[in-house]
TORBA-749932 format. One record per residue (C-alpha): residue number from 1; residue in one letter; y, z, x. Coordinates in nm, 2 decimals. Layout:
<rs>
 seq type      v      w      u
 NUM    A      Y      Z      X
...
</rs>
This chain:
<rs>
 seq type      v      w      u
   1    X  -2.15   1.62  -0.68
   2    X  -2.03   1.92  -0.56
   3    X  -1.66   1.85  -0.53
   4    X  -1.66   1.68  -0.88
   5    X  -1.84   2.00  -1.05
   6    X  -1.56   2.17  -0.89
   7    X  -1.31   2.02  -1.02
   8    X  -1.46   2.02  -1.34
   9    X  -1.46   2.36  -1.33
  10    X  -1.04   2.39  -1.21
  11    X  -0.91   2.17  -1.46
  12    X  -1.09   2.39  -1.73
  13    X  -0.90   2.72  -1.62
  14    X  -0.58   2.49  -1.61
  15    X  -0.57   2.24  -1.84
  16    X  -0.22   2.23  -1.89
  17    X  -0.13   2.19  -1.55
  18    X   0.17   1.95  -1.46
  19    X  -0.04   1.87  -1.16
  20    X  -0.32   1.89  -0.85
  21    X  -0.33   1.97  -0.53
  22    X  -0.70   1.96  -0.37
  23    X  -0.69   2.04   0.01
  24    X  -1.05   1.94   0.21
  25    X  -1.10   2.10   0.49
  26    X  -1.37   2.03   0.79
  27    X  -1.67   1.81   0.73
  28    X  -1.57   1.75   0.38
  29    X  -1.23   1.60   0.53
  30    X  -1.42   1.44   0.79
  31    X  -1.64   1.25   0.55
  32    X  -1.48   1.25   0.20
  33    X  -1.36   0.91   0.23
  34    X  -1.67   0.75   0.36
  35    X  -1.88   0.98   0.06
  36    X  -1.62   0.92  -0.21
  37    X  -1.57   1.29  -0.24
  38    X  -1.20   1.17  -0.33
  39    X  -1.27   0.94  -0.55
  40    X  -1.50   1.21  -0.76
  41    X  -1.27   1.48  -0.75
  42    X  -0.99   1.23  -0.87
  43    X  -1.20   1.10  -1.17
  44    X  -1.23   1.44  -1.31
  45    X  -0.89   1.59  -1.29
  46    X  -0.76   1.25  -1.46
  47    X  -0.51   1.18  -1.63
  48    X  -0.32   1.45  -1.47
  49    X  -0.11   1.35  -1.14
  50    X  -0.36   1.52  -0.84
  51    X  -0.27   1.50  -0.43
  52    X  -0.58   1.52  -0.19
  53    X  -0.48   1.66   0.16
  54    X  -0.70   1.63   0.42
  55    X  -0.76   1.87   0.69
  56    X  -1.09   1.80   0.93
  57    X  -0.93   2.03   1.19
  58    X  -0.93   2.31   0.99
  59    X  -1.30   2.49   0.89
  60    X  -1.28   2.76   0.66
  61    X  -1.48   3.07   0.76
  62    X  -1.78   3.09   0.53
  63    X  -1.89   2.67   0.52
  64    X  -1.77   2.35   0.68
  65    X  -1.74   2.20   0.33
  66    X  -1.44   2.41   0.22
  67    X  -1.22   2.27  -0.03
  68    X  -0.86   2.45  -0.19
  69    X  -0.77   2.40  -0.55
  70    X  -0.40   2.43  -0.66
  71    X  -0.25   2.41  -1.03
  72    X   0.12   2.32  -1.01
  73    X   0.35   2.33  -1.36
  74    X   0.65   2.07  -1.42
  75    X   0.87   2.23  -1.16
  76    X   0.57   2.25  -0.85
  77    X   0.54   2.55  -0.90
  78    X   0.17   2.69  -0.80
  79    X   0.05   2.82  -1.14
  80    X  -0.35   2.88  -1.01
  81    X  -0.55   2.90  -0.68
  82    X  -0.91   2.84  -0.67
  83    X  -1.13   2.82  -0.26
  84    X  -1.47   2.69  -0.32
  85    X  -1.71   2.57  -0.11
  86    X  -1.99   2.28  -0.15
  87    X  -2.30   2.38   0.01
  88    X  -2.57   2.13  -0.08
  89    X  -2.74   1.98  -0.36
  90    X  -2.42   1.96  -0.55
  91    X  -2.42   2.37  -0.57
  92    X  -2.05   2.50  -0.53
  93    X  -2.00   2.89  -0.45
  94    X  -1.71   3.11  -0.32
  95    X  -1.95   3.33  -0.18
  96    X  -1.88   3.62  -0.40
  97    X  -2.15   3.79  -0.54
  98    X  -2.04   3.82  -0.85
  99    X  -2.06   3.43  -0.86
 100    X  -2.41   3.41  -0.75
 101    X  -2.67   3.33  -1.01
 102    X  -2.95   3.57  -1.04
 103    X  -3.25   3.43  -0.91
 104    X  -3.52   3.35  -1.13
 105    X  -3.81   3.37  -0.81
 106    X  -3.95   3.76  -0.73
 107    X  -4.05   3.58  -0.43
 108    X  -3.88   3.41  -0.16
 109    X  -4.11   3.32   0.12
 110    X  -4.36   3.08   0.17
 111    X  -4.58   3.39   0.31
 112    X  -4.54   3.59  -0.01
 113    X  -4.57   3.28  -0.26
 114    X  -4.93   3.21  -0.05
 115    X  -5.07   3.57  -0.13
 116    X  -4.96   3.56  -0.46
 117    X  -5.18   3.21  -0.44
 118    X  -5.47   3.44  -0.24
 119    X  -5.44   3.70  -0.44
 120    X  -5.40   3.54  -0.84
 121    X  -5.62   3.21  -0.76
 122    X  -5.34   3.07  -0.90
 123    X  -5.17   2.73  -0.70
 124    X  -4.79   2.70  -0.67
 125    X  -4.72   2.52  -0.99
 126    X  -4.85   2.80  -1.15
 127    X  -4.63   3.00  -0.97
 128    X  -4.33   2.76  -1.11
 129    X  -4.44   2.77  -1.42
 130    X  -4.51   3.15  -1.44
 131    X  -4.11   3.20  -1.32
 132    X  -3.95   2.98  -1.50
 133    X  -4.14   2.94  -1.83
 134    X  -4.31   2.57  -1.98
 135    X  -3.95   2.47  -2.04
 136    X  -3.91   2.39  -1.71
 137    X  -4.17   2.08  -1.76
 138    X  -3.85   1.94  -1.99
 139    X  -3.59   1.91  -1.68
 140    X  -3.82   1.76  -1.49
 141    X  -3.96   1.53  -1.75
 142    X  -3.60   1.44  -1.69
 143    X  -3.55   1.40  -1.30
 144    X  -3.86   1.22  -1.28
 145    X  -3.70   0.97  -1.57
 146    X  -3.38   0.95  -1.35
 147    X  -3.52   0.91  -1.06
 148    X  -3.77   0.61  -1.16
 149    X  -3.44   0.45  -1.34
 150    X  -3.31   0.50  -1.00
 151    X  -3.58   0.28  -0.79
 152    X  -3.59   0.02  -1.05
 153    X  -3.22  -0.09  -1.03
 154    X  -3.24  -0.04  -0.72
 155    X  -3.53  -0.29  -0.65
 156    X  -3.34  -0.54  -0.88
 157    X  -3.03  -0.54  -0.71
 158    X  -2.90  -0.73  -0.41
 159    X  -2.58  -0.80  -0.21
 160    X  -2.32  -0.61   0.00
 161    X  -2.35  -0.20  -0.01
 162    X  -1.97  -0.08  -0.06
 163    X  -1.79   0.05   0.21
 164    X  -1.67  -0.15   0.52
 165    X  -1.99  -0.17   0.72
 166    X  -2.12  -0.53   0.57
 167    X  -2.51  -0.37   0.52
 168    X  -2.68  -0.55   0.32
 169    X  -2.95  -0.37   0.06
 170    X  -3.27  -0.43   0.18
 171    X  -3.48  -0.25  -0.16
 172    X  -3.52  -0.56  -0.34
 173    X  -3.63  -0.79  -0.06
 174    X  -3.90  -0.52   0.11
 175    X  -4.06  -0.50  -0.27
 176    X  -4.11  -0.88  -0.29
 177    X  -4.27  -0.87   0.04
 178    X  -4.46  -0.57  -0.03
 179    X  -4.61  -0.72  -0.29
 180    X  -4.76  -1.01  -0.09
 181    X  -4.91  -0.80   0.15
 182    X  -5.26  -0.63   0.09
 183    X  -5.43  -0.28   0.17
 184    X  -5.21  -0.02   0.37
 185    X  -4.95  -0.20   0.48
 186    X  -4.90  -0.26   0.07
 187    X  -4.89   0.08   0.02
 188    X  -4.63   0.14   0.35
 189    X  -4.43  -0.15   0.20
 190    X  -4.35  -0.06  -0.13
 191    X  -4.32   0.30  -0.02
 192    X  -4.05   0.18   0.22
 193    X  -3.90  -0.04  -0.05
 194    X  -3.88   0.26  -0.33
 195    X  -3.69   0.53  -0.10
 196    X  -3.48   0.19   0.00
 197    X  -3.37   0.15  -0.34
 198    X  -3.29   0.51  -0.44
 199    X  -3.09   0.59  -0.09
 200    X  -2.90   0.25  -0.17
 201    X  -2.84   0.32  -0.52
 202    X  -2.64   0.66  -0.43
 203    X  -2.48   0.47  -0.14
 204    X  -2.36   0.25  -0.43
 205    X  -2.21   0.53  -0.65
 206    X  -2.55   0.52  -0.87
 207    X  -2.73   0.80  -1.07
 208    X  -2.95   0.97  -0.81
 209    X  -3.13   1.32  -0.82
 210    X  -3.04   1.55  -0.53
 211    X  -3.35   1.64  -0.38
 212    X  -3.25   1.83  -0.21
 213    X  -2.94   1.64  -0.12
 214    X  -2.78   1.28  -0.22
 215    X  -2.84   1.20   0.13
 216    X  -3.17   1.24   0.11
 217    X  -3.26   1.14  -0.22
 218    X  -3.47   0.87  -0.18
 219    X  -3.79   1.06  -0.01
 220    X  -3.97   1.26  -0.31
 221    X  -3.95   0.98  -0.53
 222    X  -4.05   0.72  -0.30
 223    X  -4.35   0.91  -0.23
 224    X  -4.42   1.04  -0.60
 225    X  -4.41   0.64  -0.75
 226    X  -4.61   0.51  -0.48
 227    X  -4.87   0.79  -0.51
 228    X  -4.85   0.72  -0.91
 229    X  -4.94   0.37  -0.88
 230    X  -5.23   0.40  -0.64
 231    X  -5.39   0.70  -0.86
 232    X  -5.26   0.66  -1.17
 233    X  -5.16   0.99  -1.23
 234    X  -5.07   1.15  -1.55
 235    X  -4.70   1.22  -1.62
 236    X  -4.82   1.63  -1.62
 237    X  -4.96   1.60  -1.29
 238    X  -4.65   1.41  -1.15
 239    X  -4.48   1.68  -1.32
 240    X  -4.64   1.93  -1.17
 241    X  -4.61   1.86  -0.80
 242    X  -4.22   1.81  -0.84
 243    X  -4.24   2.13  -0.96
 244    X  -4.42   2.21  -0.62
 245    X  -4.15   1.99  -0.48
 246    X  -3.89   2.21  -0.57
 247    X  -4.02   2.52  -0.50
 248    X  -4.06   2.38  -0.11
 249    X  -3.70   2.31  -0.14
 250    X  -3.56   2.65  -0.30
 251    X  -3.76   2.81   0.02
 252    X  -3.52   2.63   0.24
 253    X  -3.24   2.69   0.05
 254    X  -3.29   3.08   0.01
 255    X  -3.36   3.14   0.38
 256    X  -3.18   2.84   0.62
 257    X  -2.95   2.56   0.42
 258    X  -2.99   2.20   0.32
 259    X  -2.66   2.11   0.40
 260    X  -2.59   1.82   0.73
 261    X  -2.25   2.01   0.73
 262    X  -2.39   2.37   0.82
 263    X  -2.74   2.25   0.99
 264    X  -2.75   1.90   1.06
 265    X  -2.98   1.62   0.93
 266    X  -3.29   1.86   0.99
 267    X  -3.16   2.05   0.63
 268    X  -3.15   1.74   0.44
 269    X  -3.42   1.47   0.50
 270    X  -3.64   1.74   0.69
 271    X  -3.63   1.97   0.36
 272    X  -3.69   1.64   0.16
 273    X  -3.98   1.53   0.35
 274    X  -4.14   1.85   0.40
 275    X  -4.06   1.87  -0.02
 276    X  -4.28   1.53  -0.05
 277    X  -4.54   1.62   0.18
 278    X  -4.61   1.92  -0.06
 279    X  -4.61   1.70  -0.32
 280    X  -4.80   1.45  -0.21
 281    X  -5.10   1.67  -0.07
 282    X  -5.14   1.87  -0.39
 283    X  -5.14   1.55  -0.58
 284    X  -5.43   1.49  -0.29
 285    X  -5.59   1.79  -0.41
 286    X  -5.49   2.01  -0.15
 287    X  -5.55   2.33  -0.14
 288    X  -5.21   2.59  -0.11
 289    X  -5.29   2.63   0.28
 290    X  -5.30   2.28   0.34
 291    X  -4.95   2.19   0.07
 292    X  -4.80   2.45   0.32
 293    X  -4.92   2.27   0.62
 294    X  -4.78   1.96   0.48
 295    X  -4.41   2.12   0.40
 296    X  -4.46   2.31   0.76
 297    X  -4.47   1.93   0.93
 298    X  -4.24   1.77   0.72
 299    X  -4.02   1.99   0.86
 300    X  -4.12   2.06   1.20
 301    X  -4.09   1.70   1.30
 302    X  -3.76   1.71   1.19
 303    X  -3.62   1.98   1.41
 304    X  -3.29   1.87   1.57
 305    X  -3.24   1.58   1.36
 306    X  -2.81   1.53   1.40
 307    X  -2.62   1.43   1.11
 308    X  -2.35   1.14   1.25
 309    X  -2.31   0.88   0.98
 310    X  -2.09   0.60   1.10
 311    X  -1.78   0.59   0.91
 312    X  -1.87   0.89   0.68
 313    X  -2.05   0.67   0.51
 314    X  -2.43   0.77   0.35
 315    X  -2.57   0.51   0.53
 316    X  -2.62   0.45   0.87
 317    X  -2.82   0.62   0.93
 318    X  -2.89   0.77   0.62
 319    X  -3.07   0.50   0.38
 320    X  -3.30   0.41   0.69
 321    X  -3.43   0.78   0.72
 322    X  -3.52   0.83   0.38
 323    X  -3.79   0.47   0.39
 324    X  -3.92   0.69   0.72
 325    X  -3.94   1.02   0.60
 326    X  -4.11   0.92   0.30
 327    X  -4.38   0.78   0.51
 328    X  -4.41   1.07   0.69
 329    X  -4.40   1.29   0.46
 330    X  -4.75   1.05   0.31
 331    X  -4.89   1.08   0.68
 332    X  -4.82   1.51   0.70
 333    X  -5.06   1.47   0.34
 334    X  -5.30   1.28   0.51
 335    X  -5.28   1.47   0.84
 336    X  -5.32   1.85   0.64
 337    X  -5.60   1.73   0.39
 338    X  -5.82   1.64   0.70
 339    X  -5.74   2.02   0.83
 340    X  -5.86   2.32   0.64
 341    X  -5.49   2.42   0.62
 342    X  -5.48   2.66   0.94
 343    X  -5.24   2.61   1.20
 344    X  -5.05   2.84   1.40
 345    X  -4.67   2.79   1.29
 346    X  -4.57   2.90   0.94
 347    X  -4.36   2.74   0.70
 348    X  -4.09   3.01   0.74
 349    X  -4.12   3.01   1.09
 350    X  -4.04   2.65   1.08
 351    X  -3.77   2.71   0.84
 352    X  -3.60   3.00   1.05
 353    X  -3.64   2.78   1.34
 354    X  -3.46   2.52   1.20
 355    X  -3.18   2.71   1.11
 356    X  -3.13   2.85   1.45
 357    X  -3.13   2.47   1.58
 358    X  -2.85   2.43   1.30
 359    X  -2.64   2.70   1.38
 360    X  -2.66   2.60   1.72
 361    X  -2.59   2.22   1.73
 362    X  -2.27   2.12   1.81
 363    X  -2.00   2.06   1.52
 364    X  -1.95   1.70   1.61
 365    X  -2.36   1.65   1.52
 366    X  -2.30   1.80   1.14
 367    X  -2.17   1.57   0.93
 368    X  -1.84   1.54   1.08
 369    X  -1.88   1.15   1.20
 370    X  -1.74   1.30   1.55
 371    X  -2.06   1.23   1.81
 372    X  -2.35   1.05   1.76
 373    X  -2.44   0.68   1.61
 374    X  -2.07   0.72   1.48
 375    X  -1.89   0.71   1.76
 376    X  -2.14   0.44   1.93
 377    X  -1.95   0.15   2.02
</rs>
């Protein structure tokens, strides 16, 4: 998503170019064939003649997912330069200030959003809503359309998952069998089956929502649907506790990363399940100390999760973690709701910690398909 937007963006300020020249460079280039990042960036600057050159050797400075942009006119000649990076969720930035958004939280913390909590008797979708204004209920009305579309064609569809590896989607099958079983094992089934069928839907070049990442798409909804069925919540209250959702996930992304390329796997399906868990246990009836228990666990129990898809491919073993982090992030709900919401590590302890773990990991476990499952003969 990221690449794409980018290029987007290029072939606006040169629209009259003769031609493109898009160099990737580190994990992108490691993985851009196996993600279609390629493919994307292709599509958008057609009609117009474009070149990819890759260079996985080569990691630019600021992010692993560095990309080059070069306008040529009818004689090659370089008529505009452009050095962006992709650094999650489909956000692009070339790290100058200027380009940075202003940010619509005063708050950045899970520590400071809680006191505002203690201190208001407000809950964190009030916060949301008391940042960002009622219109935010609109977008999400919309991601919680997309991603629903998402686990139904998923669940209807069968047959080969592109890409080389012969894996077969499982969505469809786990949701018949679900639905044959009774009790819990219902519930674990179908929730199993949902994050299934949105994970294989962006493995198949579907419509997904990053949440926080394409790679990890398939955990809040998984956990939202299943949690909708059994309680028949109202649209508002689903609403609601995406909102919750995403505040859990703009956390992360203001103090660590959610990006496998700079911190592993930990920053994508750990963000996502510790966005679920928030959900889920507000949806519960949590209380906000125990919805940031849940997001504390949901992360935790991720720490030092590698990112080493086989063939750069979002898949293995990508689609699997998303069917088990949506369960966990269920069991964190479960697990916080039976506490009265103390505990002695902090959501932004957690957070910090994990980015420390990131930065340290070795290269070949972010994203690069260089160590791992993906060199596993």
């Amino acid at each position: 998503m990221g690449p794409r937007a980018a290029a987007d963006q290029f072939k606006q300020k040169y629209p009259n170019a003769a031609g493109y020249r898009v160099t990737l460079y580190g994990s992108l280039a490691a993985t851009g064939k196996g993600h279609q990042t390629d493919t994307a960036i292709l599509n958008a600057l057609q009609p117009v003649s474009s070149e990819i050159v890759w260079k996985p050797d080569l990691i630019l400075p600021m992010h692993p997912n560095g990309m080059t942009f070069v306008a040529l006119d009818a004689a090659n000649a370089v008529i505009g330069e452009w050095t962006i990076f992709s650094v999650g969720g489909g956000k692009i930035t070339d790290g100058t200030p200027a380009q940075a958004a202003p940010s619509v939280y005063n708050r950045s913390t899970m520590n400071d959003i809680l006191q505002w909590t203690h201190d208001t008797g407000h809950v964190f979708w009030e916060y949301v809503e008391a940042m960002e204004g009622v219109a935010i209920y609109d977008h999400l009305q919309q991601v919680w359309a997309t991603m629903q579309a998402a686990i139904e064609r998923g669940i209807d569809q069968d047959g080969l998952i592109p890409g080389g590896l012969r894996l077969s989607r499982k969505s469809s099958s786990y949701y018949v069998k679900g639905k044959n079983f009774g009790g819990s094992l219902n519930n674990r089934v179908l929730t199993f089956a949902y994050a299934l069928a949105v994970a294989e839907e962006n493995a198949c070049g579907g419509k997904i929502v990053t949440a926080p990442t394409c790679g990890s798409c398939g955990v809040v909804p998984a956990v939202l649907k299943t949690l909708g069925e059994n309680y028949q919540f109202s649209e508002q209250k689903v609403l609601r506790a995406l909102s919750t959702a995403g505040l859990v996930g703009n956390i992360v992304k203001e103090n660590a990363s959610i990006s496998g390329a700079k911190v592993g796997c930990q920053g994508e399906i750990g963000t996502a399940c510790a966005m679920a868990a928030a959900a889920a246990t507000q949806l519960l009836g949590g209380s906000p100390a125990q919805i940031e228990y849940a997001a504390e666990m949901g992360m935790e129990h991720h720490l030092g999760l590698t990112c080493d898809p086989i063939g750069g491919l979002v898949q293995i073993p990508c689609i699997e973690r998303n069917a088990f982090a949506a369960e966990r992030a269920l069991n964190c709900a479960t697990y916080a709701l039976l506490s009265d919401g103390r505990h002695l590590v902090s959501f932004d302890k957690v957070v910090k910690t994990m980015n420390q773990t990131g930065h340290d990991l070795p290269m070949i476990y972010k994203e690069t398909s260089e160590g791992g499952l993906a060199v596993m003969e």
